[in-house]
N, C-alpha and C positions, 0 to 999 in steps of 0.2 A: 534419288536412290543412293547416288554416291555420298552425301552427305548424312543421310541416315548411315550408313555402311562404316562411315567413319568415325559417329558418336558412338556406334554400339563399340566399336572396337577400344576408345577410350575409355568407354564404360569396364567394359574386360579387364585393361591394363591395369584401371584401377583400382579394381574388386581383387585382380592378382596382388598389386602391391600391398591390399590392405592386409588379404591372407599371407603376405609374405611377414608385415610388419607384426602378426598375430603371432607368428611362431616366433617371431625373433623375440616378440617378449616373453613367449612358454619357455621358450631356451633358459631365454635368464631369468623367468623362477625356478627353473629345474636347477641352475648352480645356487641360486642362493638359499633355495627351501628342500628341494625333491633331490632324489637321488638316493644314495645308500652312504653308511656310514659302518664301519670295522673296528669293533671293541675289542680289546683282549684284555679282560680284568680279571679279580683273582674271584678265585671259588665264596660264595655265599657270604658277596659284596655289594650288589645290586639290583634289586627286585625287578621283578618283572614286570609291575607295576607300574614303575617309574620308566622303564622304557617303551611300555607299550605308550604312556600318555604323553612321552615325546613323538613317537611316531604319529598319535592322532592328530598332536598341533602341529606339528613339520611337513609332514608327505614323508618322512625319513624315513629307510625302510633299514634298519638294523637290524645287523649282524655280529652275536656276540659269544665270544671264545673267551675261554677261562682255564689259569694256572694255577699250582701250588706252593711255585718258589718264585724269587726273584731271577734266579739263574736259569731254571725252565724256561722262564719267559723270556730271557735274552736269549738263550739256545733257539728257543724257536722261530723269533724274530728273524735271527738270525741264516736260517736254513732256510725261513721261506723267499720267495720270490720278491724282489721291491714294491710295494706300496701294499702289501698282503693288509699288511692292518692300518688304522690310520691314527687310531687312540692306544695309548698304552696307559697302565696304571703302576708303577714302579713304586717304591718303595726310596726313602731319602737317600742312602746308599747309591744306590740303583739309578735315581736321576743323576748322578755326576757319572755313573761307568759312559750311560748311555751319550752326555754331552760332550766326556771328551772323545767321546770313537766317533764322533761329526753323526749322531743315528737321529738327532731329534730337529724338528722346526722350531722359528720363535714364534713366541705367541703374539697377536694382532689384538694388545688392549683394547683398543676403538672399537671392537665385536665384545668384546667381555665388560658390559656396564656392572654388571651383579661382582667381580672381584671386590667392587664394593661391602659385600655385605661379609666379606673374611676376615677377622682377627687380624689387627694390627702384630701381634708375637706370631703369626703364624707365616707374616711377609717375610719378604728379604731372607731365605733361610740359607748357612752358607750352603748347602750343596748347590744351590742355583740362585747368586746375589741378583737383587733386581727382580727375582722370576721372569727371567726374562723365556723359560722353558716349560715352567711348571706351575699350575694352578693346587694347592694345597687341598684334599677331601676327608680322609679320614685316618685316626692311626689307631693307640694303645700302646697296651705294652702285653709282655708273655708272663703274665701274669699265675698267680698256683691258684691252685681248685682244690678246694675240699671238701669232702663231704662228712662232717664232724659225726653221723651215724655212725658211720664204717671204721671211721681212723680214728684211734682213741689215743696218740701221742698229738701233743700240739707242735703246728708245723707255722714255723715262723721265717723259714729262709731256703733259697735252693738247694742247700747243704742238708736240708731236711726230707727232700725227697730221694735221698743217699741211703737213706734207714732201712736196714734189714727187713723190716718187719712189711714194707712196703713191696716186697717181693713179689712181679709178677702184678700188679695192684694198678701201675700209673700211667698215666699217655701223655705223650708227650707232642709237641708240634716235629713235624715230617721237614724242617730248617736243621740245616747243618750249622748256619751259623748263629742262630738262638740256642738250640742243645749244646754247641762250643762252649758261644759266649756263658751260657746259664754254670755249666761246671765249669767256669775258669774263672766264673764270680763265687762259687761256693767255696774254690782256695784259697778266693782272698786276691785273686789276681783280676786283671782287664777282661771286660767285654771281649777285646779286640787285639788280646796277647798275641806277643808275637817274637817275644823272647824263647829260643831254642828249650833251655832246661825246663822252664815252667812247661812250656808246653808238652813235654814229655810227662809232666808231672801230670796234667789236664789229660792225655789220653789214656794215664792208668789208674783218673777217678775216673774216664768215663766208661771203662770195663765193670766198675762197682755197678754204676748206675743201668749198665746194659740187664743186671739181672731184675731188676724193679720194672721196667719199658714191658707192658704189655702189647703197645702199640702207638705208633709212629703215624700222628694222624694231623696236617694242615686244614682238610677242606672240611672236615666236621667234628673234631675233636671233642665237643658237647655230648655229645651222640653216646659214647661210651661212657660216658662219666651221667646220664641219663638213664640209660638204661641196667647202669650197676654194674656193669661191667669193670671200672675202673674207678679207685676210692679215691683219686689225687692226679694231680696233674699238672705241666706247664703248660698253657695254651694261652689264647690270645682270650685280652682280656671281657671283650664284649659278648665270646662264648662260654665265658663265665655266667656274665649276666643272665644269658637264653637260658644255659641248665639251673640257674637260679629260682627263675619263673617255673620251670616244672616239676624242680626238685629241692626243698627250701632247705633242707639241710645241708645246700653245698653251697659253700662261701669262695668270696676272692680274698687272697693276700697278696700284698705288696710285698715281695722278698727283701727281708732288711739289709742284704749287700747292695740293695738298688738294681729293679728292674729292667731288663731287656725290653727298650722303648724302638717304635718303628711311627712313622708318619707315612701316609701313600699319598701320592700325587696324580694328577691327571698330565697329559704328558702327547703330541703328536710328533708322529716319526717323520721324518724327513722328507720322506717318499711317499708320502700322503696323497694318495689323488682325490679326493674329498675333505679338503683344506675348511671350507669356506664351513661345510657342513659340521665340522670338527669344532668349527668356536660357536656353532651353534648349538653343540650338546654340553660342551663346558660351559658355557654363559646360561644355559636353561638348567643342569645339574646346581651352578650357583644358587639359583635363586630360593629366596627360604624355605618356601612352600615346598618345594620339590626334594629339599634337602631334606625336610621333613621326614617327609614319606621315607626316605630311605633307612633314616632313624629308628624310623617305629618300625622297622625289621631289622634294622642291624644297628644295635645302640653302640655303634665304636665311638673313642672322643673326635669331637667335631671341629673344623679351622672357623665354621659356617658361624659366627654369633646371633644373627638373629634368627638362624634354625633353632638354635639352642632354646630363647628365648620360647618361641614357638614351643617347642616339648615341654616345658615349665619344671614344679620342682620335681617329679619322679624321674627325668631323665638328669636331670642336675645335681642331685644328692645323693644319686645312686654310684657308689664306687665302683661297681665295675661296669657301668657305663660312662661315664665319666672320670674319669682318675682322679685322684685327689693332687692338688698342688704338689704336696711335699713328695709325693711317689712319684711325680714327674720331674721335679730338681733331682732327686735322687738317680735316679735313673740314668741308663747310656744309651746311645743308637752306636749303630751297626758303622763302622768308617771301612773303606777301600783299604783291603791290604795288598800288600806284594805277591806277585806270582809264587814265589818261593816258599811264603806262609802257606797264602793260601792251598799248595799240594799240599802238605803239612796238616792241614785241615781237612783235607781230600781223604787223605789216609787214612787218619782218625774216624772219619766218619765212617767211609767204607768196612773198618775192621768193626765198628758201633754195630752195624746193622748187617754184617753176617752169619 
């Protein structure tokens, strides 16, 4: 009896160690696969699509917050609690504020195989040499919208949405520093002015420009220029394209002082408590197939080449899905300026949109 007594209890021990070694491996697919993941990307960037079909092959159960400015997004960031989000989508700009205020993780190449499949010109960019912070997704530029029914003057530069006639008529992106930058190109001056006098000069064209602004719109700006509400506009270029599809008399221009150009990145905060899970939505966002899909709702230009490929010539050929070479040498992005500008900028805008 004692010896029976004894096998049964071996038996026990080891049926316990087995269910002990059972969870210890649930543990560790919960860190490498299950868990949750915290997006904070910008407004009608990412289909739902593409995020439920991560969730079905991961266990990943996301959660996803969405902004309208680079600077929202850092204000928020910033107020919430440490490890609130764990991805951010910043803008070029934007990846360097966020690098040198210590806000972001490096990234763990050895999890990101598909980097592979990004554009050689789209590595190494200076705001982040190496990428050693940032995987490259999609950009454009704030490109004009017209709708040649309505607007019977030919509009060929940002200095042309200045015209009288457009009064009350145009929409513009809800960016202080796109509307800046756009009239401080129609003077003939920088993107990224930051000389005293001109810039005096720049907030008393952008009083001109205040009687023309129907509306001050980032998350949908199509929408107005759709519905007729609005004959012209600066927005971003790939909601060009959408109001294209449902309304073919409105075209994109490339403004001939060169383009307010933006690239956005993927990007994880420092304080990331689902790290592991984080290079498992950038390395699955990489891959073509899935860059795809986000494509064929949101035609912005792509760093993805063999996405590209994948969409063939209608998303290739199409200029405001694709930008044309020459409107992207042309073009400027957005660089970090001084405190001091930027109030300066502050002011401007604030007096813009009272």
């Amino acid at each position: 009896m004692k010896k029976k007594l004894i096998a049964a209890l071996m038996v026990l021990s080891l049926t316990a160690m087995s269910i002990v070694g059972c969870g210890g491996s649930e543990e560790a697919a919960v860190s490498e696969g299950k868990g949750e993941l915290n997006l904070f990307v910008w407004t009608e960037y990412l289909p739902d699509s593409v995020v439920e079909k991560f969730e079905e092959e991961t266990g990943i159960k996301v959660n996803v917050s969405t902004y309208s400015s680079n600077e929202d997004m850092l204000a928020k960031v910033k107020s919430e609690t440490a490890g609130a989000y764990d991805v951010l989508q910043p803008s070029d700009y934007m990846v360097a504020q966020l690098i040198s205020q210590g806000m972001l993780a490096e990234l763990d190449f050895e999890k990101l195989p598909n980097f592979s499949h990004i554009g050689e010109s789209y590595k190494d960019p200076s705001y982040d040499p190496g990428n050693k912070y940032s995987v490259p997704y999609m950009g454009g530029a704030g490109a004009i919208a017209v709708n040649t029914d309505k607007v019977d003057s030919e509009i060929k530069s940002y200095a042309d949405l200045f015209d009288p006639s457009l009064e009350g008529d145009i929409v513009v992106l809800d960016d202080f520093r796109a509307v800046i930058g756009m009239t401080s190109k129609a003077l003939g001056y920088d993107l990224n002015e930051t000389d005293p006098a001109k810039l005096e000069e720049v907030s008393a064209k952008l009083m001109e420009l205040k009687k023309n602004v129907a509306l001050y719109d980032s998350d949908s700006p199509k929408s107005a220029l759709i519905s007729g509400d609005c004959s012209a506009g600066m927005i971003w270029s790939a909601e060009i394209a959408m109001a294209m599809e449902e309304v073919p008399s409105i075209e994109v221009v490339y403004p001939e002082e060169g383009a307010y150009l933006f690239f956005d990145n993927w990007v994880v905060t420092k304080d990331s408590p689902n790290y592991d899970n984080a290079m498992t939505w950038i390395n699955f966002i990489m891959d073509p197939e899935n860059m795809a899909m986000v494509l064929e709702e949101f035609p912005y230009l792509c760093a993805n080449t063999d996405a590209i490929e994948i969409m063939g010539d209608e998303y290739s050929t199409n200029p405001a899905k694709n930008p044309p070479a020459d409107a992207i040498a042309k073009g400027s992005y957005v660089e970090n300026l001084s405190s001091d500008t930027l109030d300066v900028y502050n002011e401007m805008w604030t007096k813009l949109k009272e």
